[in-house]
C-alpha positions in Angstrom: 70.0 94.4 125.9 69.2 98.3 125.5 65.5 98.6 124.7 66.5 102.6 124.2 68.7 101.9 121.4 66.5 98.8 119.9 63.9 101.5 119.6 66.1 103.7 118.1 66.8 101.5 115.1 63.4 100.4 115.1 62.2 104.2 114.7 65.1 106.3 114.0 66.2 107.6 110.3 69.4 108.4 112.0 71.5 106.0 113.6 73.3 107.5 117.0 77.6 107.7 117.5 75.6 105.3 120.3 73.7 102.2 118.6 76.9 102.3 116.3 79.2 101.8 119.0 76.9 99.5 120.9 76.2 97.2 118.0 80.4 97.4 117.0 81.2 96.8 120.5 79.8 93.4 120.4 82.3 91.9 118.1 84.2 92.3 121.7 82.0 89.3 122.9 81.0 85.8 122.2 77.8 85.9 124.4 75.1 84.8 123.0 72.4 87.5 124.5 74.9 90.2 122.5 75.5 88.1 119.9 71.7 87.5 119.8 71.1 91.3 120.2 73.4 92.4 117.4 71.7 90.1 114.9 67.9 91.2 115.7 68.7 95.2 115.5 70.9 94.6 112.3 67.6 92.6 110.8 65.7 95.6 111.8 67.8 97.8 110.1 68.0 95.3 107.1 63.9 95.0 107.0 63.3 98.9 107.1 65.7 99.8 104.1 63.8 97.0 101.9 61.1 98.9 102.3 62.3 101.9 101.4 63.2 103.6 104.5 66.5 106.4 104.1 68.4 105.5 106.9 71.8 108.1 107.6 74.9 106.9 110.0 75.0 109.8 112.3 79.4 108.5 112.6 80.5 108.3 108.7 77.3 110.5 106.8 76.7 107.6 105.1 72.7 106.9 104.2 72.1 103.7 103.6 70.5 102.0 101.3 70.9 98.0 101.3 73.9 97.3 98.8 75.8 100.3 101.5 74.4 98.2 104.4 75.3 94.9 103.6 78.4 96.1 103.0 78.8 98.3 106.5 77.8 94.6 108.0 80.0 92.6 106.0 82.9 94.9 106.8 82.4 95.2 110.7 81.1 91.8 111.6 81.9 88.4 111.7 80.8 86.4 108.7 78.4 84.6 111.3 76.2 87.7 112.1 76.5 88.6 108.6 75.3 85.2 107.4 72.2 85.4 110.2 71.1 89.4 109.0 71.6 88.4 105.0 71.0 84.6 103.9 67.8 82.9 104.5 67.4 80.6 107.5 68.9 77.3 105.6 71.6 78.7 104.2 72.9 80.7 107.8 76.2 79.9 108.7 76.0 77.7 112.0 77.9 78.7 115.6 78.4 76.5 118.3 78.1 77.7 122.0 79.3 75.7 125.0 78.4 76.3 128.5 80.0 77.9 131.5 78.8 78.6 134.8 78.0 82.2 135.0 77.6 81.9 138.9 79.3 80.1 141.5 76.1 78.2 143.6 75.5 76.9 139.6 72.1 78.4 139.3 72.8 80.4 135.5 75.1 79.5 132.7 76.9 81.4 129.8 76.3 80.3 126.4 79.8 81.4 124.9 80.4 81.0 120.9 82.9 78.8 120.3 85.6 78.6 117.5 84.7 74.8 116.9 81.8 71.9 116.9 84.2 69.9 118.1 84.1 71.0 121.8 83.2 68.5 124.4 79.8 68.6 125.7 79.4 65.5 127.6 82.5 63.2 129.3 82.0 59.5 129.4 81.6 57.8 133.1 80.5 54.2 132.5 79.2 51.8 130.1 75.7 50.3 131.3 75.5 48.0 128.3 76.2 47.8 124.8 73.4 50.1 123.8 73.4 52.9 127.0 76.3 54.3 129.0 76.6 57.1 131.6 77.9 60.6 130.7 78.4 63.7 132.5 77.6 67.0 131.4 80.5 68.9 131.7 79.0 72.2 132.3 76.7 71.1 134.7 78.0 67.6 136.1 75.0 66.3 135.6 74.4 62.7 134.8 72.4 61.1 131.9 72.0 57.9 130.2 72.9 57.7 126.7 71.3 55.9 124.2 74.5 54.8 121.4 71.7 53.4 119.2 69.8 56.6 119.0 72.3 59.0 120.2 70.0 60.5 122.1 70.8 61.3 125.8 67.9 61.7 128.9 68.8 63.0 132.6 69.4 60.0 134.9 66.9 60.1 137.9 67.4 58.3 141.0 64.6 56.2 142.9 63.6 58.9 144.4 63.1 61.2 141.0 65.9 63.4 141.7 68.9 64.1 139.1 72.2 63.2 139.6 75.8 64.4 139.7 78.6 62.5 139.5 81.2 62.6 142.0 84.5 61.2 140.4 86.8 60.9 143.1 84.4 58.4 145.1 83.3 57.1 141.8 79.6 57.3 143.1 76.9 59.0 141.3 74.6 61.7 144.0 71.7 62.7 144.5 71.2 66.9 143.9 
């Protein structure tokens, strides 16, 4: 994201009106790359005052030590970034992302944090057998075959060793 302000919280023992209001904007986005970002300088920030370091908010005065911190993160961030900085890896709350095309030729996609697991991921086309059917991705309209018994899903190639989309109103699956 900023590699300026990064370096600032990796270095700083005062924290700018700047990496403050980078770091609070965030909560303005479900991105994961900010999302992502906000959680590695916070850990930063987190790791240096274990170790001792006296770090002072430039905005409220406030020098931190890691009760004050915790509770600076607690107050101004969602319980998921808080749950990433503070608990240990098994104990993190978990966030689900879905997908949206971030350019129109389909070449880059989102990752947007999502309010639910429930959200769709993959739509159903055809069942092949009892054990595989075809899905869609719905992000990418690709196709894949779906194992039911294993619940595990692989891209479906043509003859040719290309992927495939699906194109619904022929009810055809194409090559890419």
């Amino acid at each position: 994201m900023n590699k300026e302000l990064y370096d600032e919280a990796v270095r700083s023992n005062v924290l700018s009106k700047a990496l403050i209001s980078t770091l609070l904007e965030s909560m303005n986005y479900s991105s994961i790359s900010f999302i992502n970002w906000t959680v590695e300088v916070l850990k930063v920030l987190r790791t240096r005052l274990e170790r001792g370091d006296k770090i002072i908010d430039e905005v409220s005065g406030i020098t931190y030590d890691l009760n004050s911190f915790h509770k600076f993160v607690k107050t101004n961030f969602s319980s998921y970034i808080t749950s990433q900085v503070f608990d240990t890896p098994d104990k993190a709350e978990k966030v689900y992302f879905s997908l949206e095309k971030a350019s129109p030729d389909g070449h880059a996609y989102n990752m947007i944090m999502t309010d639910s697991s429930k959200n769709k991921t993959y739509k159903w086309i055809s069942s092949l057998s009892e054990r595989f059917s075809l899905v869609e991705m719905i992000a990418t309209g690709i196709v894949y075959l779906k194992d039911i018994k294993t619940n595990t899903y692989q891209p479906f190639i043509s003859g040719n060793g290309k992927y495939c989309r699906y194109d619904s109103e022929n009810g055809q699956i194409v090559e890419l």
